[in-house]
C-alpha positions in Angstrom: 105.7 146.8 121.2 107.2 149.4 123.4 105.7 150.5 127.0 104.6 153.5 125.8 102.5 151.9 122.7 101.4 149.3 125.4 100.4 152.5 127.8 98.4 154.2 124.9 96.5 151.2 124.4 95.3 151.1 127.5 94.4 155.2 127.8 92.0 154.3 124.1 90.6 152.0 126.3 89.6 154.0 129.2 86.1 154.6 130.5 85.7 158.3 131.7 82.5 158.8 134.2 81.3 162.4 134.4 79.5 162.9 137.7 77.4 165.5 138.2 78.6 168.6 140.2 78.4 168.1 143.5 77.2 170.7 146.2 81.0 171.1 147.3 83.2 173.6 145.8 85.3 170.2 144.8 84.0 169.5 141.5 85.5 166.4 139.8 86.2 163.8 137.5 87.5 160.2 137.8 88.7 157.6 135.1 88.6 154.1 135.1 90.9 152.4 133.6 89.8 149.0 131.3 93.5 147.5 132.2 95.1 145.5 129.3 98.3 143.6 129.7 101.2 144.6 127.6 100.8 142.5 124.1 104.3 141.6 124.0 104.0 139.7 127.3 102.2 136.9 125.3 103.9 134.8 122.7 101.5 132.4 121.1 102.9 128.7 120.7 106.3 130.0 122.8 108.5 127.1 124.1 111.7 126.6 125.6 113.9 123.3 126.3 114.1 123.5 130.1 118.0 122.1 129.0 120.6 122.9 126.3 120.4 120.6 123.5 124.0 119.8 123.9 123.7 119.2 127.9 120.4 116.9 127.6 121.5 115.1 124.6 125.1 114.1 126.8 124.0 110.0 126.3 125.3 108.9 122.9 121.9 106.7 121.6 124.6 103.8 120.7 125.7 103.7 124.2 121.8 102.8 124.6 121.6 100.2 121.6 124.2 98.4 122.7 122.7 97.1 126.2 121.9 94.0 126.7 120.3 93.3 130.3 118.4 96.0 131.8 116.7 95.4 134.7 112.9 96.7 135.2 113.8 97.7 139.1 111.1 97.3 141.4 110.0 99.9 144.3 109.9 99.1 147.6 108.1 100.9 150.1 107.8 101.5 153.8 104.8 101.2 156.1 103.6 104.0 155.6 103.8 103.9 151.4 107.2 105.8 151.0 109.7 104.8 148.9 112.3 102.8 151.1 115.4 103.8 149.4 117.5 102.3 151.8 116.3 98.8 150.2 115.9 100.4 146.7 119.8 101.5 147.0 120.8 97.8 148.2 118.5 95.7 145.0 120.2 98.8 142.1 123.6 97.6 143.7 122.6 94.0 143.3 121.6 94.4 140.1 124.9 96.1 139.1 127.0 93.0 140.6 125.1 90.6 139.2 125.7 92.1 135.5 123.0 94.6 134.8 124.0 97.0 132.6 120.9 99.7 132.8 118.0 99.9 134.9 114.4 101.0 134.1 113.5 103.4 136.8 109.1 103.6 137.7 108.2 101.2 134.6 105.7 98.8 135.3 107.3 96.4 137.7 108.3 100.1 139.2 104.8 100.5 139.3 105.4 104.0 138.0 101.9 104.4 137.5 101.0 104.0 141.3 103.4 107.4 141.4 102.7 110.9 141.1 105.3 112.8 139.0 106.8 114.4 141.5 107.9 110.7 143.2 108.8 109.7 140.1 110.9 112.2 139.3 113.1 112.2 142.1 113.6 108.5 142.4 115.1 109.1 138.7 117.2 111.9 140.2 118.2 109.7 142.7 119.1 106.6 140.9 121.4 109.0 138.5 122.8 110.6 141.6 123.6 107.6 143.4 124.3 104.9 140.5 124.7 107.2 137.2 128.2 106.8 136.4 128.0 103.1 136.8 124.8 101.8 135.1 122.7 103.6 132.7 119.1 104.9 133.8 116.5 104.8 131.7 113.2 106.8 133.0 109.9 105.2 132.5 108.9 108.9 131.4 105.8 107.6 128.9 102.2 108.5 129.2 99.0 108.3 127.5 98.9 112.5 127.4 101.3 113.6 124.9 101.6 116.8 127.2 102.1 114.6 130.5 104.9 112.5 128.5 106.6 116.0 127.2 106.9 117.4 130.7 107.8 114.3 132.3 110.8 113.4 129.4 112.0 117.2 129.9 112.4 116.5 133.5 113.7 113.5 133.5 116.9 114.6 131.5 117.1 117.3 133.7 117.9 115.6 136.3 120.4 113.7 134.3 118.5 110.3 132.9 120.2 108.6 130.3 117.5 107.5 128.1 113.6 107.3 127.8 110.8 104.6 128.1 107.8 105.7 126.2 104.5 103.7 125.3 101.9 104.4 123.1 98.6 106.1 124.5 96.7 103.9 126.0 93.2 103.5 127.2 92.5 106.8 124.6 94.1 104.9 122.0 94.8 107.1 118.8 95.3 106.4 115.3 99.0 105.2 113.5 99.4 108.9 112.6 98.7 109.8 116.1 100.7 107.3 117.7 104.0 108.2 115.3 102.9 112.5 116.4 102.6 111.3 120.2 106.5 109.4 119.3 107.7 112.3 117.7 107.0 114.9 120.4 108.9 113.2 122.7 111.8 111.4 120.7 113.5 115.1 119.9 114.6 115.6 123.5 116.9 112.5 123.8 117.8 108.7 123.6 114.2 106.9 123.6 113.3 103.2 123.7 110.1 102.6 122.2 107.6 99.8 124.8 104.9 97.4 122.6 102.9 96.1 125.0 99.5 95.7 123.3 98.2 92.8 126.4 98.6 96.5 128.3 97.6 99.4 126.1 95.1 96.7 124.0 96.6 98.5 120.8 99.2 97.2 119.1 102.3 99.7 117.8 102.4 98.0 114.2 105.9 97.7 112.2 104.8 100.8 109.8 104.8 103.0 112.7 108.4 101.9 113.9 109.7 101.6 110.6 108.9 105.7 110.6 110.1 106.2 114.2 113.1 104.4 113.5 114.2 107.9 111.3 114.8 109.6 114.5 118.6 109.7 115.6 117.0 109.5 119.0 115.3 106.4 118.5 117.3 103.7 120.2 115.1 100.0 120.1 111.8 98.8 120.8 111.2 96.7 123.8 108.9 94.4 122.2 106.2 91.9 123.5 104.4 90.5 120.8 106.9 87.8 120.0 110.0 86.6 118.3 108.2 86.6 114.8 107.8 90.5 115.1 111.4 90.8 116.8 113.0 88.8 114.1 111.3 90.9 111.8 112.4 94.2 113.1 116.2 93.1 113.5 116.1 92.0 109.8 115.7 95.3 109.0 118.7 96.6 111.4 116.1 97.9 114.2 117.5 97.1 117.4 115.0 95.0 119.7 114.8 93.7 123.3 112.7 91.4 124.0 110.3 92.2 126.9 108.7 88.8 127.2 111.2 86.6 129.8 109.9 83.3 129.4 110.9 84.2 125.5 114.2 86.2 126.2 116.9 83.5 125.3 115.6 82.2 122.2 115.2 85.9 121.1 118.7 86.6 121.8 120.0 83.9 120.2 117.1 82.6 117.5 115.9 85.9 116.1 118.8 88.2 116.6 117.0 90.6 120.0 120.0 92.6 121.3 119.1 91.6 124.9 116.2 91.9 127.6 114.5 94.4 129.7 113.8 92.0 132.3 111.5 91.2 135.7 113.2 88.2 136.4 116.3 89.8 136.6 115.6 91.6 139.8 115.5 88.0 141.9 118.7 86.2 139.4 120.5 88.5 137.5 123.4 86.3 137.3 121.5 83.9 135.7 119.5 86.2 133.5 123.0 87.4 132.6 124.2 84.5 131.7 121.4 83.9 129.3 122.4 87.1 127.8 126.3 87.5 127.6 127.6 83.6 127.1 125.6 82.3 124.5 122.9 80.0 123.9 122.0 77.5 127.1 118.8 76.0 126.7 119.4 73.6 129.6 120.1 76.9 132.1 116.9 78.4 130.2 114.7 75.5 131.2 115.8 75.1 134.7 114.6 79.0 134.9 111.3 78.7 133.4 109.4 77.3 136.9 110.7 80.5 138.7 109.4 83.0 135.3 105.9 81.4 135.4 105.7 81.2 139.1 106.5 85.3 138.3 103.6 85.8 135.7 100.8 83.8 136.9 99.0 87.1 137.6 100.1 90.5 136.1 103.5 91.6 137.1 104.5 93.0 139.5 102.2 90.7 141.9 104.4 87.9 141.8 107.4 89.7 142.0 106.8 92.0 144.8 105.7 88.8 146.7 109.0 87.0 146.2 111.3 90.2 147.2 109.6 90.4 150.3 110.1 86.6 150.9 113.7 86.9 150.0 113.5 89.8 153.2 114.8 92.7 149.9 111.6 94.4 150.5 109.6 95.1 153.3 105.9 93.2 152.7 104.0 96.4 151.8 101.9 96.3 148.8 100.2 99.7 147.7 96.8 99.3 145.9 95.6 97.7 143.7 98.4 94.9 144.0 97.8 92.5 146.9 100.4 89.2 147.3 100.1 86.1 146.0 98.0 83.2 148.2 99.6 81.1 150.8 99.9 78.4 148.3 102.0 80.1 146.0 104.5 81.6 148.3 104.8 77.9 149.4 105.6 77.1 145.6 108.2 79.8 145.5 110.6 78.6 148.5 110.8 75.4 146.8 111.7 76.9 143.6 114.1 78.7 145.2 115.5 75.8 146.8 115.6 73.8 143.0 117.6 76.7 141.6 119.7 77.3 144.3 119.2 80.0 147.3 123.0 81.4 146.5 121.8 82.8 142.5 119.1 84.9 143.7 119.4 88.7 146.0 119.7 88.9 149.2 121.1 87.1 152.0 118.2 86.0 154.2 116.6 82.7 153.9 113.7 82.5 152.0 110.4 82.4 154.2 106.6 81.7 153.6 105.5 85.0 154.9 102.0 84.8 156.8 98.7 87.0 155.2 98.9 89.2 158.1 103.1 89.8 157.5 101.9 91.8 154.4 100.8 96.2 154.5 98.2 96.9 151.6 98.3 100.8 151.5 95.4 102.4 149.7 96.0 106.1 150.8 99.7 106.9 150.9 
């Protein structure tokens, strides 16, 4: 519509007001104008990629399929609830030269969910700027909005990630059509790995719905938690799978076909998880490791975890809320297993400590 169309518009609108004449020789008339914005200002249903396909689409989804440890990193923080990247810089770089080949950046043990967006944006930013070109990234960029999960996964390839993490909605749970729309929205802007995590979301992403997800050139895997019997069942069928139980990870690897882990453990041993992962099957390496993973996932992740990093002096001992450490007890149980397994496979290079209560932060406003 041209401006001149747009400025007859608004004239057929008008409102003229005659006053009467006034006792000054001045007589006059004023019109109001009804203002109208230019039509062709407003496209309905108008969107734009905030990148080139080309540019945001750099990550070949093979490069993805083929990992085999990746490393749910954790956050740490400083006193006063910031991220501490110093310390965040150091465990990525641990990670890397203890064999991780990709990192999940403000997942669940990230505690992604205990960030706004802006935080987690940057700290994928970050992680690509600092550590890109020698580990993948993989944003945790999922949500239970299908709007909050579009904007988030257009970010987070704008600032170079290499791949996606998204769940299903949770909480508002939706229906299988829903969930494979929700999937779809998201899967055409890049590489995605599909999370199953039904003791979280209490809903369950069934096989019918990946089987249809699995279409997408985008879709890489599914990290899946219901078990080997639904792993091995997916893998038949050429659907690449990492297990996201660790207590379950070897025998998926090497019983049910799993193409590797997205791990927890791996941020205190990723030698050892490595090893589960790259040299074949070692059952008697896999029990020796099992004390340590339960010690982990005696209460829901990343409770245990963020209690041994800061016993292992990684992280600083500050816990934002709801998470609070583990009791006196149990940080007694975990020197000794780290003593068992040997001090020299895990990060850091501090001796292990029992920390006191009052050695830990708890953060409710930050």
């Amino acid at each position: 519509m041209s401006t001149l169309t747009s400025h007859k518009l608004c004239l057929k609108d008008s409102i003229t007001f005659s006053r009467p004449r006034p006792a000054s020789p001045y007589a006059y008339n004023r019109v109001y104008f009804r203002w109208r914005s230019p039509q062709a200002a407003a496209v309905a249903n108008f969107h734009l990629p905030m990148r080139s396909y080309e540019v945001k689409n750099r990550t070949n989804v093979d490069d993805i399929k083929a990992l085999r440890l990746i490393t749910a990193i954790k956050t740490p923080y400083l006193p006063d609830g910031r991220f501490d990247l110093e310390a965040y810089d150091a465990l990525v770089n641990m990670q890397i030269n203890g064999g991780a080949e990709a990192v999940i950046v403000g997942g669940t043990t990230g505690e992604g969910q205990l960030m706004s967006w802006d935080e987690h944006i940057m700290l994928i930013g970050h992680t690509v700027n600092c550590f890109g070109s020698r580990i993948k990234v993989i944003g945790n960029t999922g949500s239970n909005s299908t709007r909050e999960a579009i904007h988030a996964t257009e970010q987070g390839f704008a600032v170079g990630m290499h791949a996606a993490l998204h769940i299903n909605p949770y909480y508002g749970k939706t229906s299988k059509e829903g969930m494979i729309a929700h999937f779809e929205s998201v899967l055409s802007m890049g590489p995605a790995i599909v999370y199953n995590v039904p003791s979280r979301t209490s809903q369950d992403i069934p096989p019918q719905v990946m089987h249809s997800l699995a279409q997408s050139t985008n879709f890489a895997g599914v990290k899946e938690c219901v078990g080997p019997e639904r792993i091995k069942q997916y893998t038949d069928n050429n659907i690449v799978v990492w297990s996201g139980n660790d207590d379950q990870c070897h025998d998926s690897r090497w019983l049910f076909g799993a193409t590797g882990v997205i791990s927890v453990t791996s941020n205190l041993i990723p030698g050892l998880i490595g090893q589960l992962m790259f040299k074949g099957k070692n059952s008697s390496l896999n029990a020796k490791l099992m004390p340590l993973i339960e010690w982990l996932f005696q209460e829901p992740n990343p409770i245990g975890l963020n209690t041994a990093l800061a016993q292992l002096g990684v992280a600083r001992p500050v816990f934002r809320l709801p998470y609070v450490p583990l009791p006196l007890e149990k940080r007694i149980e975990f020197v000794r297993i780290v003593k068992e397994i040997g001090r020299e496979n895990f990060v850091g290079d501090k001796d292990v400590q029992v920390l006191d209560d009052d050695d830990f932060i708890l953060l409710g406003r930050y």
